[in-house]
py3Dmol code that shows the C-alpha trace and the ligand (Angstrom):
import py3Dmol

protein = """\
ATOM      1  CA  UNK A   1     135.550  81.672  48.394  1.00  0.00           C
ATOM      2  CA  UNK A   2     137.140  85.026  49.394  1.00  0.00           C
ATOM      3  CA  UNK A   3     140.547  85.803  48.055  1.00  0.00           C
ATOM      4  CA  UNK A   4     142.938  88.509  49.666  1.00  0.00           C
ATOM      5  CA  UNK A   5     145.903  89.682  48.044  1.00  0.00           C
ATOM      6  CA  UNK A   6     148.685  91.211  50.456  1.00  0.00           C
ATOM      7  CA  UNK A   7     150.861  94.084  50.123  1.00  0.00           C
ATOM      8  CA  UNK A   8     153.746  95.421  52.575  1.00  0.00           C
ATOM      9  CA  UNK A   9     153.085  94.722  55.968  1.00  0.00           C
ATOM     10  CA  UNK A  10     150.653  91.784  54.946  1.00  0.00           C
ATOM     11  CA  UNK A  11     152.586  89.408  53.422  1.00  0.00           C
ATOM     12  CA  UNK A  12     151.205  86.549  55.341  1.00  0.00           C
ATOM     13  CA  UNK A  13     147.691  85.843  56.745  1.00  0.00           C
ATOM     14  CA  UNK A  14     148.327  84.232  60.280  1.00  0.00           C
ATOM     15  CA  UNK A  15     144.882  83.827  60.415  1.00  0.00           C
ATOM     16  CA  UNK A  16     144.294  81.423  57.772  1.00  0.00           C
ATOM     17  CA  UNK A  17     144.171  77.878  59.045  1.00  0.00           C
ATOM     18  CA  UNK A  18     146.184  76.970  55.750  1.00  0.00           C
ATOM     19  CA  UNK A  19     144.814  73.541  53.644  1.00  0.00           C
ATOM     20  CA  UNK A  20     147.251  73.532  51.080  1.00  0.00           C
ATOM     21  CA  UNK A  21     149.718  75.932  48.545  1.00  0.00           C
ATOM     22  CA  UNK A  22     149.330  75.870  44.375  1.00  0.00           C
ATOM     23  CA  UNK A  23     151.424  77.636  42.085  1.00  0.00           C
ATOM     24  CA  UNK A  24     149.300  78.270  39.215  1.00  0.00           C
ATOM     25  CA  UNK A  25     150.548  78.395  35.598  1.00  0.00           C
ATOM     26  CA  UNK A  26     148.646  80.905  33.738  1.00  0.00           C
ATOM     27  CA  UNK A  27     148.138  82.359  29.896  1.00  0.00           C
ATOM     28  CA  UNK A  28     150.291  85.370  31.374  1.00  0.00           C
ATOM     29  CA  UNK A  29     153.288  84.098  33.191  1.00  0.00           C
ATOM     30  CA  UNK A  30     153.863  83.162  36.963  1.00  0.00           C
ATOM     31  CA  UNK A  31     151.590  84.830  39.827  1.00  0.00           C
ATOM     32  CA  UNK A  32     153.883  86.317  42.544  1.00  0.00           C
ATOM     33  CA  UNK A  33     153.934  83.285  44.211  1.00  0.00           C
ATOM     34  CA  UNK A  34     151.518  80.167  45.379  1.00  0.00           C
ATOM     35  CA  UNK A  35     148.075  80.747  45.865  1.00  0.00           C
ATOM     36  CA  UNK A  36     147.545  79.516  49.682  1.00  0.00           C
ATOM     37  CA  UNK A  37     144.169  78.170  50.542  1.00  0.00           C
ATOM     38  CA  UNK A  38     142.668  77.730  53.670  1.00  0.00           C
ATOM     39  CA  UNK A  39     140.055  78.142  55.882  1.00  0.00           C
ATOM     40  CA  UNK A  40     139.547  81.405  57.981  1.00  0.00           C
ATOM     41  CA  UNK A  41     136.913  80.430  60.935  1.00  0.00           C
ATOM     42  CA  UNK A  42     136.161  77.190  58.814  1.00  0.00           C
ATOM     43  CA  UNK A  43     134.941  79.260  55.851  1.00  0.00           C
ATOM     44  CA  UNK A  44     137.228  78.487  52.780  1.00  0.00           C
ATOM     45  CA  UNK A  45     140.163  81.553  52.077  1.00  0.00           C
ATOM     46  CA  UNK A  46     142.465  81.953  49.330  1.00  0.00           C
ATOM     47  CA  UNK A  47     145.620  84.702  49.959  1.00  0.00           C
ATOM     48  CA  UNK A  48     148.301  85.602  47.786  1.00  0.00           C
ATOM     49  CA  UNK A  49     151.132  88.248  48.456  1.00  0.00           C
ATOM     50  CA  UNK A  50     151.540  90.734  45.717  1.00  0.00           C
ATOM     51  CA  UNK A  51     155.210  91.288  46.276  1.00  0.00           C
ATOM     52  CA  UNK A  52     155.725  87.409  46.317  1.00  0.00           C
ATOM     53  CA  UNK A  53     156.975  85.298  49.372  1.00  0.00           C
ATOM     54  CA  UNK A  54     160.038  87.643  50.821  1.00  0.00           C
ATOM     55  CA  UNK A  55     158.609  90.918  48.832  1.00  0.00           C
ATOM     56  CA  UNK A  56     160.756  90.667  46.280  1.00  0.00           C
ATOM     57  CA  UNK A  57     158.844  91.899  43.418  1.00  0.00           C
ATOM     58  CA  UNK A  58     158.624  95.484  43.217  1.00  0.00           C
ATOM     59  CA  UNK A  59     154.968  97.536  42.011  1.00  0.00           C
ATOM     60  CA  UNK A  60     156.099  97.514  38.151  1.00  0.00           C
ATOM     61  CA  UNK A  61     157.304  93.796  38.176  1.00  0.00           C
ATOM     62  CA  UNK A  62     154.142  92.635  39.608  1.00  0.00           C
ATOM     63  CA  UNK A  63     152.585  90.084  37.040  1.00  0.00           C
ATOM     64  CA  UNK A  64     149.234  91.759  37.757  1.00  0.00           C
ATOM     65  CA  UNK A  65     147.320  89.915  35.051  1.00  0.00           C
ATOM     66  CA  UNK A  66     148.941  86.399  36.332  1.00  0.00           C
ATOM     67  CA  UNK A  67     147.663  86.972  39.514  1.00  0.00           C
ATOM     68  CA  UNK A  68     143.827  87.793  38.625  1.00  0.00           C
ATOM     69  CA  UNK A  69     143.710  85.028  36.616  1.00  0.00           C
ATOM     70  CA  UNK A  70     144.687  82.274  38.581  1.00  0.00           C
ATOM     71  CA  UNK A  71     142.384  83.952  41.343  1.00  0.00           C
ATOM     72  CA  UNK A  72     140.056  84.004  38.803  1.00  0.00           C
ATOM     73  CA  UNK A  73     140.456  80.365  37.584  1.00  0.00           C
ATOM     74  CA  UNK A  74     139.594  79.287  41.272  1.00  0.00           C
ATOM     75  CA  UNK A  75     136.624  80.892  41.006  1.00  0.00           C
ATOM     76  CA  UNK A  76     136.882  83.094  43.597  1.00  0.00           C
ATOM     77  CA  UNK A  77     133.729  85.164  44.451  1.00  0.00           C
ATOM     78  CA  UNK A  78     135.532  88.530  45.594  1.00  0.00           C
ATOM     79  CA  UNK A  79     138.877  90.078  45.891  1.00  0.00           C
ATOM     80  CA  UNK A  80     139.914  92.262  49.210  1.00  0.00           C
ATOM     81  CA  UNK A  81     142.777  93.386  48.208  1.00  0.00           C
ATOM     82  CA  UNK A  82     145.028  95.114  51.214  1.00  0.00           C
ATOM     83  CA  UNK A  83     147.964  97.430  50.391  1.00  0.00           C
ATOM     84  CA  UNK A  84     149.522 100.431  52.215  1.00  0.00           C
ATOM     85  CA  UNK A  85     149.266 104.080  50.841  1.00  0.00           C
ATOM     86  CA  UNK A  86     150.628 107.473  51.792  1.00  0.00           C
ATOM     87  CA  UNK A  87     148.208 109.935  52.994  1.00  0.00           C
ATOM     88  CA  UNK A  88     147.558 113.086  51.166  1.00  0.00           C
ATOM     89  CA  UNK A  89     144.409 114.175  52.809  1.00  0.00           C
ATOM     90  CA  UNK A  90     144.818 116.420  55.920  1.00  0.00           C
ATOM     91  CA  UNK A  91     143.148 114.261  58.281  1.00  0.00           C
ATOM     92  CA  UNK A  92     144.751 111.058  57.392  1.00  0.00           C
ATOM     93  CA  UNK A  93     147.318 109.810  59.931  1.00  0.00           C
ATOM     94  CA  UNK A  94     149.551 107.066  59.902  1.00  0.00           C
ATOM     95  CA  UNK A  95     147.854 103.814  61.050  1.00  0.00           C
ATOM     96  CA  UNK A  96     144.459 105.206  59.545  1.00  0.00           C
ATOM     97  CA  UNK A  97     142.232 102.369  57.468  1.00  0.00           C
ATOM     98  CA  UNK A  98     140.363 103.971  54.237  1.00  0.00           C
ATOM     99  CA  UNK A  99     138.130 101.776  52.150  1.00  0.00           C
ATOM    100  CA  UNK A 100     138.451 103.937  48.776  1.00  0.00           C
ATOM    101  CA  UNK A 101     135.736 104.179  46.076  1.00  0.00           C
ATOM    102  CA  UNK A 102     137.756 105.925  43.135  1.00  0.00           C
ATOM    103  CA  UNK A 103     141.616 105.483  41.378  1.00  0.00           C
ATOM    104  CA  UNK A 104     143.632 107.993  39.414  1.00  0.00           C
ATOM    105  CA  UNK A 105     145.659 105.658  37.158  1.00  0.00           C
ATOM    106  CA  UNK A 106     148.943 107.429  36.689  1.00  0.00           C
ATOM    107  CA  UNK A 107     151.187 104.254  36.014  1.00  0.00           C
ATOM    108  CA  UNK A 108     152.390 103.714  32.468  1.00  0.00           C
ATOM    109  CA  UNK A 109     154.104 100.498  30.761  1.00  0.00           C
ATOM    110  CA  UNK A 110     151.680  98.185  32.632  1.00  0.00           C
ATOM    111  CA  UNK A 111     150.002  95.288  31.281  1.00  0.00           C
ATOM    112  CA  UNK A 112     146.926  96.551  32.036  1.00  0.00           C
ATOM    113  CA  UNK A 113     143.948  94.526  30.269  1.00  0.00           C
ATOM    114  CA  UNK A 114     143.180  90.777  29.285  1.00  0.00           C
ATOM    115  CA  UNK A 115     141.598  91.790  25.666  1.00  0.00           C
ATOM    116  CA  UNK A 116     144.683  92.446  23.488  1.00  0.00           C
ATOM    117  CA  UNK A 117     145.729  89.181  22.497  1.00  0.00           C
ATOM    118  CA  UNK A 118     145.386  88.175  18.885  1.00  0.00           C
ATOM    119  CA  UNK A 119     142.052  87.920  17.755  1.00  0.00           C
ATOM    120  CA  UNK A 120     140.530  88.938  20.761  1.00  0.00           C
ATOM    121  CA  UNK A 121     137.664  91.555  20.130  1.00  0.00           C
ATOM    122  CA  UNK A 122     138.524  94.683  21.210  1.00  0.00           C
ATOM    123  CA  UNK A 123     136.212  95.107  24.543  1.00  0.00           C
ATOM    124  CA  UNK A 124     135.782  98.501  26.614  1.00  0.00           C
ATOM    125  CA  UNK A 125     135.012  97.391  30.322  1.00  0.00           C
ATOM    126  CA  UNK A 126     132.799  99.639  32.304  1.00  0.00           C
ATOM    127  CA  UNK A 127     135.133 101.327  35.478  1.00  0.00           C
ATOM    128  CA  UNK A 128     132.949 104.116  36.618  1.00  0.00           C
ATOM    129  CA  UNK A 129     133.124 102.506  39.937  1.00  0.00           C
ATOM    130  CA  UNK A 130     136.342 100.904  39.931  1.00  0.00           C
ATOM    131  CA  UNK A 131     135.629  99.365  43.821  1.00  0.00           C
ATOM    132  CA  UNK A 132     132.848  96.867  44.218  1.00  0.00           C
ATOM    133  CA  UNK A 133     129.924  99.098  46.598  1.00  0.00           C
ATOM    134  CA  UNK A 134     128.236  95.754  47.914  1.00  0.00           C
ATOM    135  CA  UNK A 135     132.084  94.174  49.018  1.00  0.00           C
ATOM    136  CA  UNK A 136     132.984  97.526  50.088  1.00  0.00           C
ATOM    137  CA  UNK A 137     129.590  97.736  52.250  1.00  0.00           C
ATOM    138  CA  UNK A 138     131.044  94.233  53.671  1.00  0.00           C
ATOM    139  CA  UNK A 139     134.219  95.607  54.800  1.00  0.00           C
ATOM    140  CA  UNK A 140     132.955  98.630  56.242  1.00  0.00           C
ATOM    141  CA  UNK A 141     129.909  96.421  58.237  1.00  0.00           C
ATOM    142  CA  UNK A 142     132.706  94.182  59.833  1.00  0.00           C
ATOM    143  CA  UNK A 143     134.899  97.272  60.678  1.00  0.00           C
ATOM    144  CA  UNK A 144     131.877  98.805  62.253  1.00  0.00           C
ATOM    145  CA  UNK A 145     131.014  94.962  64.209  1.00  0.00           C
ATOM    146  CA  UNK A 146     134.119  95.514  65.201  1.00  0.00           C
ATOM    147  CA  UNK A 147     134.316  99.113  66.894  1.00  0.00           C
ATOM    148  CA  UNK A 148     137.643  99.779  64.408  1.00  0.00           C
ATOM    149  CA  UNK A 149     137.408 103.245  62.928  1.00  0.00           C
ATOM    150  CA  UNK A 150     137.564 103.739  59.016  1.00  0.00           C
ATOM    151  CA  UNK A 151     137.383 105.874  56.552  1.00  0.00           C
ATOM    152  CA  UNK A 152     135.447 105.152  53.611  1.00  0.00           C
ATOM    153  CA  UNK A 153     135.385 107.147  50.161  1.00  0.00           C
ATOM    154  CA  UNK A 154     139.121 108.498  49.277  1.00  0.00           C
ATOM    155  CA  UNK A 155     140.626 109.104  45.397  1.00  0.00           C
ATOM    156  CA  UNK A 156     143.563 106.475  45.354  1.00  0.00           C
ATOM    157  CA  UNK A 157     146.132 107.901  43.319  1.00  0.00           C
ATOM    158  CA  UNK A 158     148.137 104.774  41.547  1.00  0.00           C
ATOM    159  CA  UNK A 159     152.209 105.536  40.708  1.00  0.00           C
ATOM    160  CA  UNK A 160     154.576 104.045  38.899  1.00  0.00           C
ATOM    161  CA  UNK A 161     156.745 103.983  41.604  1.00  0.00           C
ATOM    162  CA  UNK A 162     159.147 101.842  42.842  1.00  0.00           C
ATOM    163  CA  UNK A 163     160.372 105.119  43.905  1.00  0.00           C
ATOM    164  CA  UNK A 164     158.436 107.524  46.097  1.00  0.00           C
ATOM    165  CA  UNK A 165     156.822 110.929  44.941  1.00  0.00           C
ATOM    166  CA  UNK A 166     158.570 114.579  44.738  1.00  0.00           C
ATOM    167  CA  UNK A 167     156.535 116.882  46.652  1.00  0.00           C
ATOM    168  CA  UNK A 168     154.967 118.766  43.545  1.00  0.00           C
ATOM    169  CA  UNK A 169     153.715 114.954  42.168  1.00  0.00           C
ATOM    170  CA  UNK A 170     151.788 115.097  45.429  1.00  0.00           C
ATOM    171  CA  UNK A 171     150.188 118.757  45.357  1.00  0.00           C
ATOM    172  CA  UNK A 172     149.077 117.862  41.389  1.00  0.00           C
ATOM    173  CA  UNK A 173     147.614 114.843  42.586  1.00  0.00           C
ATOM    174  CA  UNK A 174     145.685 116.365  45.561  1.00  0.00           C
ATOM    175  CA  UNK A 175     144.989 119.533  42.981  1.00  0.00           C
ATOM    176  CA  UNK A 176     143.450 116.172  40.836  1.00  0.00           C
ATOM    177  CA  UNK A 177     141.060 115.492  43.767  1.00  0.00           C
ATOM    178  CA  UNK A 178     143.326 112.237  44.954  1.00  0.00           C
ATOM    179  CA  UNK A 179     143.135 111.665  48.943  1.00  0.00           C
ATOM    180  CA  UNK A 180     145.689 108.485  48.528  1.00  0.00           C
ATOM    181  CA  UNK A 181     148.928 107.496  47.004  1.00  0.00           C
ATOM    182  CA  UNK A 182     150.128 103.983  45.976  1.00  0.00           C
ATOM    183  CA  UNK A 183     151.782 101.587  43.575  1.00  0.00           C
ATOM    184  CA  UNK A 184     149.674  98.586  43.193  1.00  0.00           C
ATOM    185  CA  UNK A 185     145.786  99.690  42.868  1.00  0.00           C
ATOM    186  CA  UNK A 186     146.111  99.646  38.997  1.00  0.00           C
ATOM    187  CA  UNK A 187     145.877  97.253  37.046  1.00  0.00           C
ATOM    188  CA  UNK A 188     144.571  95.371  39.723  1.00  0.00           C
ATOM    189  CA  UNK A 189     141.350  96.762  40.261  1.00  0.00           C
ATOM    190  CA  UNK A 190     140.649  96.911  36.281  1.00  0.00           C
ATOM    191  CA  UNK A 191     142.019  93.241  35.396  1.00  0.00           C
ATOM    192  CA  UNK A 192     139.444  92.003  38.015  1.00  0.00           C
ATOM    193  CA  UNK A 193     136.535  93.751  36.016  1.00  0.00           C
ATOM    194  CA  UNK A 194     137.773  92.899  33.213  1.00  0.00           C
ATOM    195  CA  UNK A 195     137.362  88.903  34.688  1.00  0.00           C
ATOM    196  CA  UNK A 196     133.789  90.212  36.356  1.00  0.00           C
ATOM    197  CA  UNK A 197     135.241  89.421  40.083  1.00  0.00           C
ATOM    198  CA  UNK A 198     133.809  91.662  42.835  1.00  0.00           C
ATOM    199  CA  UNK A 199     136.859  93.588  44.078  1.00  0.00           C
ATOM    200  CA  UNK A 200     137.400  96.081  46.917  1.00  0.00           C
ATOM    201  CA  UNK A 201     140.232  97.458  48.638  1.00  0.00           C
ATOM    202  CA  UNK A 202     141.382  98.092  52.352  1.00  0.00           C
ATOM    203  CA  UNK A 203     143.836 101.142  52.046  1.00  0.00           C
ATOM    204  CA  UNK A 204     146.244 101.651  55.517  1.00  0.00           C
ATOM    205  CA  UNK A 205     148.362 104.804  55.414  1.00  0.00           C
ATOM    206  CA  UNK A 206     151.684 104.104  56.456  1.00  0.00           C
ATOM    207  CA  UNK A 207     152.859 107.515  56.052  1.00  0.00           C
ATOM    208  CA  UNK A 208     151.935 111.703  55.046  1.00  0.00           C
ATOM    209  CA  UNK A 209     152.751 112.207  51.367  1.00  0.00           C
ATOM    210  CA  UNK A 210     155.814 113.372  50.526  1.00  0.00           C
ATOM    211  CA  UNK A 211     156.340 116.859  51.248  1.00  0.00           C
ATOM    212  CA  UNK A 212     153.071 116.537  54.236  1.00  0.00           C
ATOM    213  CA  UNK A 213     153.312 115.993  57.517  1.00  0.00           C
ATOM    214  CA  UNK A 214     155.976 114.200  59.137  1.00  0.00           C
ATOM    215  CA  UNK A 215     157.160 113.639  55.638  1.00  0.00           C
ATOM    216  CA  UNK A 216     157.807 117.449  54.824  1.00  0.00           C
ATOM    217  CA  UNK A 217     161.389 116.845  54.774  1.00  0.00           C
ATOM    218  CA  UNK A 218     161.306 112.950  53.568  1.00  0.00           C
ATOM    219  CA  UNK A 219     159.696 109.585  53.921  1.00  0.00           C
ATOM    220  CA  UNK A 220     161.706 107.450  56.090  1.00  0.00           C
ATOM    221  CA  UNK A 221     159.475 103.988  56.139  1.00  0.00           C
ATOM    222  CA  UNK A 222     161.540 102.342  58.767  1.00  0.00           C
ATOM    223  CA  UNK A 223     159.673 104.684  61.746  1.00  0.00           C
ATOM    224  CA  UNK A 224     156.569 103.407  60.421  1.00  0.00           C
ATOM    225  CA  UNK A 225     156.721  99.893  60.408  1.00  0.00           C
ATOM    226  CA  UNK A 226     155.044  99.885  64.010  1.00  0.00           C
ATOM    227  CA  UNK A 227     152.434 101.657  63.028  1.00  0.00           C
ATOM    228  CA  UNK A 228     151.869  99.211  60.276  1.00  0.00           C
ATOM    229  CA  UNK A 229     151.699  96.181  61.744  1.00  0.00           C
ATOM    230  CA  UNK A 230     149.338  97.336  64.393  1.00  0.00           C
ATOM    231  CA  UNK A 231     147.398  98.104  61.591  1.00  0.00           C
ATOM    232  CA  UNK A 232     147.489  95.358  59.570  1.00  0.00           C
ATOM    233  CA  UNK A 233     146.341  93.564  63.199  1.00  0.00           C
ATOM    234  CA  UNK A 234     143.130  95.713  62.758  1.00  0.00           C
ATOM    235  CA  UNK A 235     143.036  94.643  58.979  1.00  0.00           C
ATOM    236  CA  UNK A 236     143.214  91.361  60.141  1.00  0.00           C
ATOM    237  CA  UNK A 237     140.757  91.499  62.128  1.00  0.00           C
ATOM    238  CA  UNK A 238     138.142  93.022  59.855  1.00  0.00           C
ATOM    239  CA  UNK A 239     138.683  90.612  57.231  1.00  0.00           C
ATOM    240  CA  UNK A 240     137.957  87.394  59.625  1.00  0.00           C
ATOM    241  CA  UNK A 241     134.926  89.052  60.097  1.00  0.00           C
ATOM    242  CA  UNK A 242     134.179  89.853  56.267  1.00  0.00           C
ATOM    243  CA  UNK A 243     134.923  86.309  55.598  1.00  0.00           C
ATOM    244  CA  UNK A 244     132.435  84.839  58.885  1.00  0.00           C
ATOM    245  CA  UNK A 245     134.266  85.081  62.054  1.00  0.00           C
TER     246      UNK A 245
END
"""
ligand_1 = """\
10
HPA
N 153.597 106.793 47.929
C 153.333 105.747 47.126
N 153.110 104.537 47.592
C 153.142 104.349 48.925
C 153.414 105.398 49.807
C 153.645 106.696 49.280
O 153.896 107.675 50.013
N 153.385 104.882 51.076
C 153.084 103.568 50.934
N 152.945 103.237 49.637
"""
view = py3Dmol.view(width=600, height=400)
view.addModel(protein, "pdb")
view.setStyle({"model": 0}, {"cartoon": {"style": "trace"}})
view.addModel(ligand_1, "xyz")
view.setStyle({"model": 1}, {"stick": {}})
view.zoomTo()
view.show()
């Protein structure tokens, strides 16, 4: 069984022909809301919306390690996880889908690993490749099926956020080789190798960086939310067919 985990603009998944909701108590707290399972073209589904139901929990709040463990204690056999980004990259538009392959980690304060409760050895996880090829190679096979363009292999750049960047955060983190900006790709991708689950992540840029593009002088979202739910139509689309449509 697939799991997806939502971010803005894909808070639901009105594609999943839903079987029933569970809220999940976990080691670590509350996920961000009930797990909803479900069947997406009869194969079995599992989504859960990062921000919770009404995206009410900002990027810091996020009980990351909640969340990949009761994903985890289903036994999910891969995580797609969808969120939107700001563009840093020159030929990345608003609307664009990039499949990533590699995270700067700039967030701080996180709980960011399963291995430092009491008595539990202390365990260094292998991130080299923080994205899953093989899911990642699924993704970009159904985009492909599909005729939906996509970009694959960008440097996601993970803030702290909840606020946005300052123009000179962005030209570091391009002069750091990062193509994306967001708030939620760490600890998410690590706490799922940590648990050994296949993850991989659809990227939609819902704006330019701050200081780029039509964000030279400020990122106003509300302009953009078009753009992003046409997108998240396409994302839609590419995950029915990831999951057997
Ligand atoms: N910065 C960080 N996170 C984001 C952005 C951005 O510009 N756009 C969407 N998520």
């Amino acid at each position: 069984m697939l799991a997806i985990i939502g971010g803005s603009g894909l808070t639901t998944l009105s594609n999943l022909d839903v079987s029933h909701r569970e809220v999940v108590r976990t080691p670590f707290g509350e996920p961000s809301g009930a797990l909803v399972f479900g069947q997406i073209c009869g194969r079995p589904a599992v989504f859960l919306p990062r921000h919770g139901y009404g995206h009410s929990i900002p990027p810091h709040m996020v009980n990351y390690r909640a969340n990949l463990w009761a994903l985890h204690h289903h036994e999910v056999t891969g995580i797609i996880s969808v969120a939107s980004v700001g563009g840093i990259r020159d030929d990345l538009q608003p609307g664009d889908i990039v499949l990533p392959d590699q995270i700067i980690d700039y967030t701080w304060g996180r709980k960011s690993t399963f291995f430092d409760g009491v008595g539990s050895p202390v365990t260094h996880v292998d991130f080299t490749e923080p994205y899953d090829a093989a899911l990642t190679d699924r993704i970009a096979d159904a985009a492909t099926a599909l005729s939906i363009p996509f970009k694959r292999g960008a440097v996601y750049a993970a803030t702290q956020g909840p606020r946005l960047e300052t123009a000179a955060e962005i030209n570091r983190f391009e002069r750091d080789g990062a193509d994306i900006v967001g708030m939620t790709g760490m600890p998410e991708a690590v706490l799922a190798r940590e648990l050994g689950v296949p993850y991989a992540a659809i990227s939609v840029i819902a704006n330019h960086a701050a200081g780029r593009g039509s964000s030279a002088h400020g990122i106003r979202f509300e302009s953009l939310d078009y753009v992003l739910q046409e997108a998240m139509g396409r994302v839609r689309s590419i995950i029915e067919r990831v999951v057997g449509c």
